[in-house]
C-alpha positions as CSV (number, residue, x, y, z in Angstrom):
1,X,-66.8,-58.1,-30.1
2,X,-69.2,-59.9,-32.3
3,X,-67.6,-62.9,-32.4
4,X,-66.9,-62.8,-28.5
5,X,-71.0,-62.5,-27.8
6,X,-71.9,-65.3,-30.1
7,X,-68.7,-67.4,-28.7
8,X,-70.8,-66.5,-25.4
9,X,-74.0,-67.0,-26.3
10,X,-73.1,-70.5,-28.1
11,X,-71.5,-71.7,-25.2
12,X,-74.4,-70.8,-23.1
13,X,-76.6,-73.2,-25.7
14,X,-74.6,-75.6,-25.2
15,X,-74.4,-75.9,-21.5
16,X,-78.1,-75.7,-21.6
17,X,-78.1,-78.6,-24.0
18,X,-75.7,-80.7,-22.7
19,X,-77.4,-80.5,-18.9
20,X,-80.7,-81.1,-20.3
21,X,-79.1,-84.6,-21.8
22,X,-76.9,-85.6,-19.3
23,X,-80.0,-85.4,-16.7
24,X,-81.4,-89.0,-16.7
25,X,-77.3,-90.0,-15.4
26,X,-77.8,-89.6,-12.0
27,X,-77.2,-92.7,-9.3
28,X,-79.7,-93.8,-7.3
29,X,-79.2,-91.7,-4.1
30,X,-79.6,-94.0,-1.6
31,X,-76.2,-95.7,-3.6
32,X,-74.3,-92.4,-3.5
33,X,-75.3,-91.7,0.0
34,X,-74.1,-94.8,1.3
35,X,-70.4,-93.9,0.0
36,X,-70.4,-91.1,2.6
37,X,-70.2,-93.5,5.7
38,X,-72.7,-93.0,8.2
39,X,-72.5,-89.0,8.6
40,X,-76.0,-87.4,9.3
41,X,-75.6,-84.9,6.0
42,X,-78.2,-85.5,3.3
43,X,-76.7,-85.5,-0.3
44,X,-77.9,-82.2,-0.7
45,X,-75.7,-81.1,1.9
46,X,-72.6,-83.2,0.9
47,X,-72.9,-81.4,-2.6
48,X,-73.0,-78.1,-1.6
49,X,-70.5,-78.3,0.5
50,X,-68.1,-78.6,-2.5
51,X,-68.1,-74.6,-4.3
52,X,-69.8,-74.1,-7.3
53,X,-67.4,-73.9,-9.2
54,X,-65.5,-76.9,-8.2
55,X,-68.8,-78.9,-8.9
56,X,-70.1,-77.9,-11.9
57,X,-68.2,-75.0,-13.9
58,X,-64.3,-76.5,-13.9
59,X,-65.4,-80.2,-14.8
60,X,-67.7,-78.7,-17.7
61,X,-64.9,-76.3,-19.4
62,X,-62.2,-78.8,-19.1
63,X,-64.7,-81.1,-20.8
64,X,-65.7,-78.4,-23.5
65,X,-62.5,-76.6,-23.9
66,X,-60.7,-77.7,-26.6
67,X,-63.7,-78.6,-29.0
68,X,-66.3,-76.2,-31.1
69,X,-69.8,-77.1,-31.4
70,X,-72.1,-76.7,-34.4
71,X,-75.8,-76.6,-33.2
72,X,-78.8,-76.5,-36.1
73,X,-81.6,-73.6,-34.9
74,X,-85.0,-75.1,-34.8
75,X,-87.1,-72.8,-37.9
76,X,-88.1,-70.5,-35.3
77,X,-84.6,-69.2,-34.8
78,X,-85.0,-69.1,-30.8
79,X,-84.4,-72.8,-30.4
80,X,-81.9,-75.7,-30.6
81,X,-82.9,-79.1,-33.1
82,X,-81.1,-82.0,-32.1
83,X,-77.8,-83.0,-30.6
84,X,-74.5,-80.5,-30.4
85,X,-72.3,-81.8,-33.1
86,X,-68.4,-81.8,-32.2
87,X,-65.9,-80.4,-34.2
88,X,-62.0,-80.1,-34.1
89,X,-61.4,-81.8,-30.7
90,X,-58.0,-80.9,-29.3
91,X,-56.0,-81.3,-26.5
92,X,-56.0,-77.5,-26.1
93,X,-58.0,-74.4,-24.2
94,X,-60.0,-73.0,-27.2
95,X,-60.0,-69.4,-26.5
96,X,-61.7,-67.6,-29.4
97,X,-62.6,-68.4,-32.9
98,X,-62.6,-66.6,-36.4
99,X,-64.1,-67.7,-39.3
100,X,-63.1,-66.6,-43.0
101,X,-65.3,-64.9,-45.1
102,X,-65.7,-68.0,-47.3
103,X,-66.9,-69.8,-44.2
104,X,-64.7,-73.2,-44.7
105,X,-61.4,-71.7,-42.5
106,X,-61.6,-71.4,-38.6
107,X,-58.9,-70.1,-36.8
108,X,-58.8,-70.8,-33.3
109,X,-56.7,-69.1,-30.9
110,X,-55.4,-71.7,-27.2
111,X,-54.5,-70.7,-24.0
112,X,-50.8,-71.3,-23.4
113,X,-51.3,-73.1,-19.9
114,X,-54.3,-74.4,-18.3
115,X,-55.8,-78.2,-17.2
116,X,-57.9,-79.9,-20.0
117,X,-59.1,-83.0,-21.0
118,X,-57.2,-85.1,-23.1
119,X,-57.8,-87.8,-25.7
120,X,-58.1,-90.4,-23.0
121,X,-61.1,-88.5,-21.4
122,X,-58.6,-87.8,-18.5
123,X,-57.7,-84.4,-17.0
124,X,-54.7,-83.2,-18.7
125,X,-52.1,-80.2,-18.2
126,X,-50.0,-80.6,-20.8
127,X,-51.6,-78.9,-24.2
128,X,-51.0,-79.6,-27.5
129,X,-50.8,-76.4,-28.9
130,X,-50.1,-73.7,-26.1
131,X,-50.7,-70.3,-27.1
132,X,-51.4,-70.7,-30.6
133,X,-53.5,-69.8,-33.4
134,X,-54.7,-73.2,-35.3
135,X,-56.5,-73.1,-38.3
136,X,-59.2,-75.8,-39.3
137,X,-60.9,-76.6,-42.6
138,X,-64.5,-77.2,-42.7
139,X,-65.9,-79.8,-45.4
140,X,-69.5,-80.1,-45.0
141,X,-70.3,-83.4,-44.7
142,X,-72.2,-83.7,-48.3
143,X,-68.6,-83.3,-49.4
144,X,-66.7,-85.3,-47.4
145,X,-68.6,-88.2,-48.5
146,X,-68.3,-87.7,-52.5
147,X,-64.1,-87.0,-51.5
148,X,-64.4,-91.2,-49.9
């Protein structure tokens, strides 16, 4: 239950953080509005015309789905320092994630169907690993340069 409320809470984080950065990629909206033809809907319209989920919750997972995130608290423990860091990226649907007591073995369980996106960026339907438990070694990165 734990593990399910910080899985929760992390990827609430990083939505958050991940918004927040990807907010200065907007088109200029006279651009986008010209693509529409010469309908009387403002852009505001046109996009909420498409459901919510359609627009903003299904392109997000697909993006986030088969990849965990490491983010470094700020000192006051109520804040996010810096950029999300990826780890293990997969063409999978992460479901949920252990972590051994030694902290260097993640086990992460996959859906076994589900659309994703794959190495090229693209949406994908075919998985890697469907309904599997994959387990991942962690080597900080202070480590991981002395093994070079």
């Amino acid at each position: 239950m734990v593990w399910g409320v910080s899985l929760g809470l992390g990827l609430g984080i990083v939505v958050m953080v991940l918004g927040l950065a990807l907010q200065g990629r907007h088109e200029d909206v006279a651009n986008r509005l010209s693509r529409f033809g010469s309908e009387s809907l403002t852009l505001e319209e046109r996009e909420m015309s498409v459901p919510f989920i359609e627009r903003i919750l299904l392109p997000m997972l697909r993006r986030l789905a088969g990849a965990v995130y490491r983010l470094k608290l700020a000192p006051d423990g109520r804040s996010i320092t810096g950029k999300p860091i990826e780890y293990f990226k997969t063409t999978n649907r992460y479901r949920d994630l252990a972590i051994s007591p030694d902290g260097r073995r993640i086990f992460i369980s996959t859906d076994d169907h589900g659309v994703t996106q794959g190495d090229d960026n693209k949406r994908s339907n075919t998985l890697a690993n469907p309904g599997a438990i994959l387990e991942f070694t962690y080597v900080p990165p202070a480590v991981a340069a002395r093994q070079r």
